[in-house]
GUDO-36863 format. One record per atom (N, C-alpha, C): x, z negated, y; residue in one letter; residue number from 1; atom name. Coordinates in pm, whole numbers, plus 50000, padded with zeros to 5 digits. Each point is the difference from the previous one (the first is absolute). Example, Ala and Ser with C-alpha at 12.3 -4.5 7.8 and 13.67 -1.06 7.14 Angstrom:
residues 2
[[51319; 49220; 49431]; 'a'; 1; 'N'],
[[49911; 50000; 50119]; 'a'; 1; 'CA'],
[[50090; 50000; 50120]; 'a'; 1; 'C'],
[[49965; 50072; 50105]; 's'; 2; 'N'],
[[50082; 49994; 50119]; 's'; 2; 'CA'],
[[49923; 49927; 50109]; 's'; 2; 'C'],
***
This chain:
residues 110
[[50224; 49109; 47148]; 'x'; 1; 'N'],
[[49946; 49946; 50122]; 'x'; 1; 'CA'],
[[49929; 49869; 49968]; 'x'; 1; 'C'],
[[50044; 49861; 50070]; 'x'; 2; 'N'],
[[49911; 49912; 50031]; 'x'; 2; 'CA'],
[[49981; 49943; 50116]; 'x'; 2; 'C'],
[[49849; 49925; 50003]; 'x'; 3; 'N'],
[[49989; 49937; 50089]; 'x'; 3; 'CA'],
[[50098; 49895; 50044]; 'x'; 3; 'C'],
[[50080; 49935; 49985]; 'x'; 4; 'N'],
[[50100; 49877; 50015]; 'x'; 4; 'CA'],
[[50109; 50102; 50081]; 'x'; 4; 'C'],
[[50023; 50145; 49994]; 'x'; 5; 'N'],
[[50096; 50076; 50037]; 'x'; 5; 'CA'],
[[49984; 49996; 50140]; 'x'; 5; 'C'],
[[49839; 50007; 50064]; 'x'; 6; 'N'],
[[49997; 50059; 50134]; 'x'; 6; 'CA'],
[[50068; 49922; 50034]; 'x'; 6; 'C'],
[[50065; 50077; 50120]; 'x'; 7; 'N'],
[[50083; 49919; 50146]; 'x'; 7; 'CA'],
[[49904; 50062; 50126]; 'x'; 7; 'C'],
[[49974; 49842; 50068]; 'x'; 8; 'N'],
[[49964; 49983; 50135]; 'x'; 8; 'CA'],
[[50065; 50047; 50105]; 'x'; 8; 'C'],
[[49942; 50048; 50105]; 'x'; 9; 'N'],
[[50049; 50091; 50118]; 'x'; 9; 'CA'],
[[49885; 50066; 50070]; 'x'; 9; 'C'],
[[50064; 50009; 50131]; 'x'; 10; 'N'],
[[49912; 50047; 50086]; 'x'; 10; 'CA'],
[[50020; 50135; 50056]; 'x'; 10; 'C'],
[[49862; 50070; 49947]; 'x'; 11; 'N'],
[[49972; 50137; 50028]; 'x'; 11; 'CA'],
[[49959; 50076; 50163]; 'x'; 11; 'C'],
[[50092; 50076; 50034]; 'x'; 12; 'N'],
[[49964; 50063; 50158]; 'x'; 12; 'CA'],
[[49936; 50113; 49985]; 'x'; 12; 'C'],
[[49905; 50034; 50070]; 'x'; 13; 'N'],
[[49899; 50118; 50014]; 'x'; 13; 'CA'],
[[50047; 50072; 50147]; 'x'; 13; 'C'],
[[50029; 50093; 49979]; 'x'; 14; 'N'],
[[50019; 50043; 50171]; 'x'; 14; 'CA'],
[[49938; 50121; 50024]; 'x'; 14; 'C'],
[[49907; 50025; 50051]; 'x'; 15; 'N'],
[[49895; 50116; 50085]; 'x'; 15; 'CA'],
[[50056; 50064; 50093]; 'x'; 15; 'C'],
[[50054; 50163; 49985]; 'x'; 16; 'N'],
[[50044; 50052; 50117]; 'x'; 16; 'CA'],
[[49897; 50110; 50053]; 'x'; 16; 'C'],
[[49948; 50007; 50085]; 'x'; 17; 'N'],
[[49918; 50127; 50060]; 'x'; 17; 'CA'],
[[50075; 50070; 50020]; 'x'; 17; 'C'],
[[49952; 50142; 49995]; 'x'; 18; 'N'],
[[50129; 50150; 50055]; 'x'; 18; 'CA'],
[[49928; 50077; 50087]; 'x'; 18; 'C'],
[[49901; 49902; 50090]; 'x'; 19; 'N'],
[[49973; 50105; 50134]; 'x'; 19; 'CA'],
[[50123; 49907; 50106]; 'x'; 19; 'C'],
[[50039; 50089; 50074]; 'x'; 20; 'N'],
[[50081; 49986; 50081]; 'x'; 20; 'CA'],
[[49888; 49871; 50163]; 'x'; 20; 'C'],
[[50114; 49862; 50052]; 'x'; 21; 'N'],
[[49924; 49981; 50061]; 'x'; 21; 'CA'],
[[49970; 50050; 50178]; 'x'; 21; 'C'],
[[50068; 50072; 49987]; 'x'; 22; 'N'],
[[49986; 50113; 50131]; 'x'; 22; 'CA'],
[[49935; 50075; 49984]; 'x'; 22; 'C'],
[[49986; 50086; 49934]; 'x'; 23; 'N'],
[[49907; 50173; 49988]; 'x'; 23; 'CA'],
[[49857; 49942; 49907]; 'x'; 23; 'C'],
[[50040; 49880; 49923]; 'x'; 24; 'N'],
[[49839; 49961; 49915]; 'x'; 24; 'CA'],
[[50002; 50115; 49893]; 'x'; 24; 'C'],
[[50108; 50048; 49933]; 'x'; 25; 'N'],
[[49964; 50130; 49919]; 'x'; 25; 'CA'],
[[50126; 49960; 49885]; 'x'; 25; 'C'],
[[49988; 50090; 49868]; 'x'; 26; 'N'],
[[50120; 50003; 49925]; 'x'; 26; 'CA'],
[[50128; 50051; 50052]; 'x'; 26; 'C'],
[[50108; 49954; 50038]; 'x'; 27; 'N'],
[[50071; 50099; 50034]; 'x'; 27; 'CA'],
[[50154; 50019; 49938]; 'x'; 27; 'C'],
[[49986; 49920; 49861]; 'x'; 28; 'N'],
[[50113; 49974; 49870]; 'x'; 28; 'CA'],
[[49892; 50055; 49864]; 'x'; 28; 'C'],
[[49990; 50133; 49945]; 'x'; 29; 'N'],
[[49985; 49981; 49900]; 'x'; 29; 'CA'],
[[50008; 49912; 49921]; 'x'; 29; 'C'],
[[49894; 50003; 49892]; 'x'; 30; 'N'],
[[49951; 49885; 49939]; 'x'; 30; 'CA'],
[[50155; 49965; 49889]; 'x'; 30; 'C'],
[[50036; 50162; 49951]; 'x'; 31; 'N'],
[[50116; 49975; 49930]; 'x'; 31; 'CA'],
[[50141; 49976; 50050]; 'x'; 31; 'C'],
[[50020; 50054; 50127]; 'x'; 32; 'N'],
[[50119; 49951; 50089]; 'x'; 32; 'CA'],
[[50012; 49857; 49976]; 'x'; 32; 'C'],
[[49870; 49927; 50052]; 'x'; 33; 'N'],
[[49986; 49857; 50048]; 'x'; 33; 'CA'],
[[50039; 49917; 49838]; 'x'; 33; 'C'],
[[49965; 50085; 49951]; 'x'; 34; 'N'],
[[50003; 49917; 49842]; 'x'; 34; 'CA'],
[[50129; 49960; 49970]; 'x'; 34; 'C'],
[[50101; 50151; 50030]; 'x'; 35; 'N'],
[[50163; 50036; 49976]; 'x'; 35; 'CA'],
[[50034; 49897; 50097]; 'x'; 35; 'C'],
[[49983; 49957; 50115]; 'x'; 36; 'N'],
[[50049; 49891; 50097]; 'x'; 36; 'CA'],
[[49983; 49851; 49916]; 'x'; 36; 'C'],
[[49868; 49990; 49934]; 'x'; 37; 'N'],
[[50018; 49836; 50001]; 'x'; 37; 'CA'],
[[50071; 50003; 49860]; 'x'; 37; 'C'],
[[50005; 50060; 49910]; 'x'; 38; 'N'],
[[50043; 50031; 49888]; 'x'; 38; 'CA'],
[[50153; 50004; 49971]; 'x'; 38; 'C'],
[[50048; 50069; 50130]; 'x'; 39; 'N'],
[[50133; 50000; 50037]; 'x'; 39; 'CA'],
[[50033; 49843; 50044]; 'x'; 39; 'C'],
[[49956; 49980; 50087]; 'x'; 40; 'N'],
[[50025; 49828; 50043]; 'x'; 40; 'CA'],
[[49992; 49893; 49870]; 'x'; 40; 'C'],
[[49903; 50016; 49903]; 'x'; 41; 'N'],
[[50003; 49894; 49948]; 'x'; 41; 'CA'],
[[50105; 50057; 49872]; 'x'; 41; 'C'],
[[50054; 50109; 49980]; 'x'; 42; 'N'],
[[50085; 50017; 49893]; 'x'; 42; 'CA'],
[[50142; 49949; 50062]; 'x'; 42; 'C'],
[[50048; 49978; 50116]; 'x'; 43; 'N'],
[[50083; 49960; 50092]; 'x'; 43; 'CA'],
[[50018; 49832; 50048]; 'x'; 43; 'C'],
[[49861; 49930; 49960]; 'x'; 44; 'N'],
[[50011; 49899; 50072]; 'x'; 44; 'CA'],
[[49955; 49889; 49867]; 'x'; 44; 'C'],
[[49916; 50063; 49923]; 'x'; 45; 'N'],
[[49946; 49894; 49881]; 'x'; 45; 'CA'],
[[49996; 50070; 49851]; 'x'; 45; 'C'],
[[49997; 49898; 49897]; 'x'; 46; 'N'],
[[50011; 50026; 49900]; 'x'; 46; 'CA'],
[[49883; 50105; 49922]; 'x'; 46; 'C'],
[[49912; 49977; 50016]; 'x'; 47; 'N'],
[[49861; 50095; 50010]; 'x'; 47; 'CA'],
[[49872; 49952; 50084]; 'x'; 47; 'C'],
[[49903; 50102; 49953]; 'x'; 48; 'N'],
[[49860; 49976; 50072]; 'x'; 48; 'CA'],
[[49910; 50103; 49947]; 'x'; 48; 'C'],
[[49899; 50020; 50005]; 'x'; 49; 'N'],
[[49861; 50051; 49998]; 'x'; 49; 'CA'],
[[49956; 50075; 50120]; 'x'; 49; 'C'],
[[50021; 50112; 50022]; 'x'; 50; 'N'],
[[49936; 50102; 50121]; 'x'; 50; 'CA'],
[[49874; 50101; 49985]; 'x'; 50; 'C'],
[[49906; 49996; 50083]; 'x'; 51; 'N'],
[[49893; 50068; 49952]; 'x'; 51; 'CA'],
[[49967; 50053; 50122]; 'x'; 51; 'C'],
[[49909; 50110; 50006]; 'x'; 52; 'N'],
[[49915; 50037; 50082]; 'x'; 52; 'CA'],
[[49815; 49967; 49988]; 'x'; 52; 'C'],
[[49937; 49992; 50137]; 'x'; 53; 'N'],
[[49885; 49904; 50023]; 'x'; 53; 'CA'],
[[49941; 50027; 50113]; 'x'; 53; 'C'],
[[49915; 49987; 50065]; 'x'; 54; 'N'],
[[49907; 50060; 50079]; 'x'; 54; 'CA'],
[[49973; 49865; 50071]; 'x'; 54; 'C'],
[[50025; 49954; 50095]; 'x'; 55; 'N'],
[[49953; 49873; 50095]; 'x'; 55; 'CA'],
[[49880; 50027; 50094]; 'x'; 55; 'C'],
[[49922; 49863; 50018]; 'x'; 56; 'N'],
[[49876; 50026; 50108]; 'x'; 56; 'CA'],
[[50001; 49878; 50053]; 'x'; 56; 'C'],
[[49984; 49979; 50132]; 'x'; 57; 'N'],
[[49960; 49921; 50043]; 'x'; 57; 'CA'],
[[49996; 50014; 50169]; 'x'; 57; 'C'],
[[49935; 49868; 50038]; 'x'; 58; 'N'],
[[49916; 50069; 50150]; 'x'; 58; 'CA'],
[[50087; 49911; 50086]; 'x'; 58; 'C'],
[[49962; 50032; 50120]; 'x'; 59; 'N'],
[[50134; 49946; 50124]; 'x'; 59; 'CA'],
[[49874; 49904; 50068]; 'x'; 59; 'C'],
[[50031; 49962; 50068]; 'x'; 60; 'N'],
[[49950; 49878; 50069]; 'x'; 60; 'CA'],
[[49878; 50079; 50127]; 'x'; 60; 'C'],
[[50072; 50073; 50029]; 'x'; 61; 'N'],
[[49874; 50132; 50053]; 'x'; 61; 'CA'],
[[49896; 50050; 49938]; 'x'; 61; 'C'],
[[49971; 49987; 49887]; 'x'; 62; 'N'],
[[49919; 50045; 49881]; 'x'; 62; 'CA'],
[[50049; 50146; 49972]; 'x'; 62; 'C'],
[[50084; 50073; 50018]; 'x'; 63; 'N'],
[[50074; 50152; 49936]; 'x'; 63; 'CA'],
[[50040; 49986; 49869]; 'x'; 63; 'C'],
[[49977; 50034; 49893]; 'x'; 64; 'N'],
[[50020; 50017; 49908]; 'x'; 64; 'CA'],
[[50123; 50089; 49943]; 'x'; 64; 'C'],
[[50112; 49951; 49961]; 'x'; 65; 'N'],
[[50105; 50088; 49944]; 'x'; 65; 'CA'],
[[50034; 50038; 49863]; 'x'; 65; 'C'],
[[49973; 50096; 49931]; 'x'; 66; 'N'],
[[50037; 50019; 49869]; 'x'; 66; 'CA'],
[[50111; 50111; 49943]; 'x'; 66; 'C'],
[[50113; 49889; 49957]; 'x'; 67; 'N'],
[[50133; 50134; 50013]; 'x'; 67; 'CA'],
[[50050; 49958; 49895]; 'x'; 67; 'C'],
[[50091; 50121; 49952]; 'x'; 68; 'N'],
[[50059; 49966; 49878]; 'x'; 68; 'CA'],
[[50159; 49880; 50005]; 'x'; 68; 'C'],
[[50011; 49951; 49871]; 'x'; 69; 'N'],
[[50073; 49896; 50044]; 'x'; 69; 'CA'],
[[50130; 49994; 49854]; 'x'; 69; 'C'],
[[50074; 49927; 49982]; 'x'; 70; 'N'],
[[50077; 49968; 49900]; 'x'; 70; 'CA'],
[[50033; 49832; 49996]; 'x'; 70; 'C'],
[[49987; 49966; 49891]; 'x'; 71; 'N'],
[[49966; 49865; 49952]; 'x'; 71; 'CA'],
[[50138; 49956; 49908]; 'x'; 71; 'C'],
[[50087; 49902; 50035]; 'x'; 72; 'N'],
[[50137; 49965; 49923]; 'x'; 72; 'CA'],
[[49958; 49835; 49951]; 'x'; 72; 'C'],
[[50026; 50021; 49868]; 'x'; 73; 'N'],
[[49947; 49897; 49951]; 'x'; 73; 'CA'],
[[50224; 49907; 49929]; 'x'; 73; 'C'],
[[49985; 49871; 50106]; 'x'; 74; 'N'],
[[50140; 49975; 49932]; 'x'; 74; 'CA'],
[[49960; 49870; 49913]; 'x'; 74; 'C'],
[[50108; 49965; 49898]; 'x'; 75; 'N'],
[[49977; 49856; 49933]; 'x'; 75; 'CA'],
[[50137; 49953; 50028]; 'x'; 75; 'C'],
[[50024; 49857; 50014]; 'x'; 76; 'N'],
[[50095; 49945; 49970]; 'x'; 76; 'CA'],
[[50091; 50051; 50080]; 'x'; 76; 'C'],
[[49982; 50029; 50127]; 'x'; 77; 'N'],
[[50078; 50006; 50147]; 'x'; 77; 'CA'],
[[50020; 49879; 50092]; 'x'; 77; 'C'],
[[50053; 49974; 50130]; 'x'; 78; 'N'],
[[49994; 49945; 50085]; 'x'; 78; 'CA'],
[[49913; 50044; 50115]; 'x'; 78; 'C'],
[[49966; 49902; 50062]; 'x'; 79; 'N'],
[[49924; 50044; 50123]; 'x'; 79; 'CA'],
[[50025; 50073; 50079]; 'x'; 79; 'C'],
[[50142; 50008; 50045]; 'x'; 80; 'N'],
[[50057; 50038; 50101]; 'x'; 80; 'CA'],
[[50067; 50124; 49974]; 'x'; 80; 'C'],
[[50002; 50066; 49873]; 'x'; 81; 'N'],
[[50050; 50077; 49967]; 'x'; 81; 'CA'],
[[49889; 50087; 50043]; 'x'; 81; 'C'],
[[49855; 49967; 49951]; 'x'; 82; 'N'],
[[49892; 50099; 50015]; 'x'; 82; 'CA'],
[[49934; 50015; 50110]; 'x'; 82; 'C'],
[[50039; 49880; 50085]; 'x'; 83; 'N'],
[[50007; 50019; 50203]; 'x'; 83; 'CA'],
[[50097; 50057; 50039]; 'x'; 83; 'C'],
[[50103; 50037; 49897]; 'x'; 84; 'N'],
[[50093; 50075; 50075]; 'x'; 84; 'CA'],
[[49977; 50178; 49981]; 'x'; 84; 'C'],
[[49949; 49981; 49853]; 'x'; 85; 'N'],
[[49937; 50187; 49975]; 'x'; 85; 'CA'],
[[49858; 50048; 50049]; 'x'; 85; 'C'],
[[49962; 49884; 50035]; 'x'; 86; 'N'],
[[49843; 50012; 50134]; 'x'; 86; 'CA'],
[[50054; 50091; 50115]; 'x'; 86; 'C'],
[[50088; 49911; 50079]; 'x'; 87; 'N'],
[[50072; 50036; 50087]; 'x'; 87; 'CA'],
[[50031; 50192; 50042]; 'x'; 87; 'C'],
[[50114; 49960; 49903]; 'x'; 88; 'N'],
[[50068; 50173; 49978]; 'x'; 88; 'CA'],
[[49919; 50109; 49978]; 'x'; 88; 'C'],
[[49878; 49956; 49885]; 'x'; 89; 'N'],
[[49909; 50120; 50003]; 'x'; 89; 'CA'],
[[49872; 50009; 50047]; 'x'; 89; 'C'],
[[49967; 49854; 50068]; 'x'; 90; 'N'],
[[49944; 50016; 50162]; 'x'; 90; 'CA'],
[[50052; 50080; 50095]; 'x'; 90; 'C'],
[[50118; 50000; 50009]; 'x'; 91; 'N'],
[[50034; 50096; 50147]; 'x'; 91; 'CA'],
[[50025; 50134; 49909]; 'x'; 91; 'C'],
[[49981; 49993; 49891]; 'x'; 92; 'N'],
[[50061; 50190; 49959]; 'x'; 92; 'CA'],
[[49882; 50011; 49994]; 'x'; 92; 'C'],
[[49844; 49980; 49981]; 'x'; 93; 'N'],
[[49898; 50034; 49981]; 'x'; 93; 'CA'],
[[49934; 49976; 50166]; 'x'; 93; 'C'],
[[50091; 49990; 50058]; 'x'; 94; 'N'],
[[49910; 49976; 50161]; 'x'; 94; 'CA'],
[[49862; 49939; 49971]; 'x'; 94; 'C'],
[[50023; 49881; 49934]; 'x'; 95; 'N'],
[[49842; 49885; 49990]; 'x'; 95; 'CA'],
[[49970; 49913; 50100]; 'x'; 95; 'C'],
[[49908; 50001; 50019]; 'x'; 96; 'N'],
[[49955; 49869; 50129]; 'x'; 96; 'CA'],
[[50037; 49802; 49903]; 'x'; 96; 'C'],
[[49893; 50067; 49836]; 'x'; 97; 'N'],
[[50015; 49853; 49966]; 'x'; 97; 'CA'],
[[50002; 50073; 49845]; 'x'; 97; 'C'],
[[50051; 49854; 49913]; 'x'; 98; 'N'],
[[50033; 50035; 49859]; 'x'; 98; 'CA'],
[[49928; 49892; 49938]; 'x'; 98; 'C'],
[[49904; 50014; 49887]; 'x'; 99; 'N'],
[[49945; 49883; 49923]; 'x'; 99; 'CA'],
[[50049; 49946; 49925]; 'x'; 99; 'C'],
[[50033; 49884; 49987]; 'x'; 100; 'N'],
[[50086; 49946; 49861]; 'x'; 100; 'CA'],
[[49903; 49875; 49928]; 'x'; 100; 'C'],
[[50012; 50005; 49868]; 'x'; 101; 'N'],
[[49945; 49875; 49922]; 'x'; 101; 'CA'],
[[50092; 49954; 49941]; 'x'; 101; 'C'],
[[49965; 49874; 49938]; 'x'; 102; 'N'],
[[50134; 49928; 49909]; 'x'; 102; 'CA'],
[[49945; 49883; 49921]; 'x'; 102; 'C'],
[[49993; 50048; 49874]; 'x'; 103; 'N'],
[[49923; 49932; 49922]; 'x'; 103; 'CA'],
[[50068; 49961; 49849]; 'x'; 103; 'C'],
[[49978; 49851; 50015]; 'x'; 104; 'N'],
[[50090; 49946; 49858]; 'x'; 104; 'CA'],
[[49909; 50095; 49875]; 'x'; 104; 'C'],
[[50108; 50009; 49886]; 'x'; 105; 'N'],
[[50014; 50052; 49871]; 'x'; 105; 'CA'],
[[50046; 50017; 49912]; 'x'; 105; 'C'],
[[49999; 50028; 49900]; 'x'; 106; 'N'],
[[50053; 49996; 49856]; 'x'; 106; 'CA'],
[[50033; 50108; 49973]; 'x'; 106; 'C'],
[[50126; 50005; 49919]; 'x'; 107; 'N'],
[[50048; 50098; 49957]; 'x'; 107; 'CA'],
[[50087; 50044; 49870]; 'x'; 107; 'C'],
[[50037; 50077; 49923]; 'x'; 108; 'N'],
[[50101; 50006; 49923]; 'x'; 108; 'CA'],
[[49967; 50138; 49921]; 'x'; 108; 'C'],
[[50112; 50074; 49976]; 'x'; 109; 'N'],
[[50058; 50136; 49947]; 'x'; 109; 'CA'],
[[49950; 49984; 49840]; 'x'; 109; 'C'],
[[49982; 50073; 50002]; 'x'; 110; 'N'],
[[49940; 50033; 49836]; 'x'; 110; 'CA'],
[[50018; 50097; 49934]; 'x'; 110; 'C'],
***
């Protein structure tokens, strides 16, 4: 491993909540939901990083929501590829909204 090796690229973070946005409740097991995005990205991209995570944050009403969530971390994708797996497992997770970050980085296999 050296430093001169990393390759530049930009890293996507994507935040999914698994309360449903109709009922406000879980209504995909945490491991179902996992087998869904897991399935999609073995189908659509070369790899990724999937985790489970606990989200909080408050609505504009001041209500406070804290639900469990799953977090896909991609490198060295396209944009549109990962607006396109927003999408698909937006509507299989019945989400109102999906968080995404995208942040340059370094990288290389070791």
């Amino acid at each position: 491993m050296k430093p001169e090796n990393f390759e530049t690229t930009v890293e996507y973070k994507v935040y999914f909540g698994l309360f449903d946005q109709l009922t406000h409740k879980q209504e995909i097991r945490t491991a179902d939901a996992l087998e869904m995005v897991s399935d999609y990205i073995a189908s659509h991209f070369s790899g990724a990083t999937v985790y489970s995570g606990y989200g909080v944050y408050r609505h504009e009403d001041g209500s406070t929501v804290k639900e469990p969530s799953l977090i896909v971390e991609l490198l060295d994708v396209k944009f549109d590829d990962v607006a396109n797996m927003i999408n698909e497992i937006k509507y299989g997770l019945n989400q109102e909204s999906v968080l995404v970050s995208e942040t340059e980085t370094k990288y290389q296999f070791a």
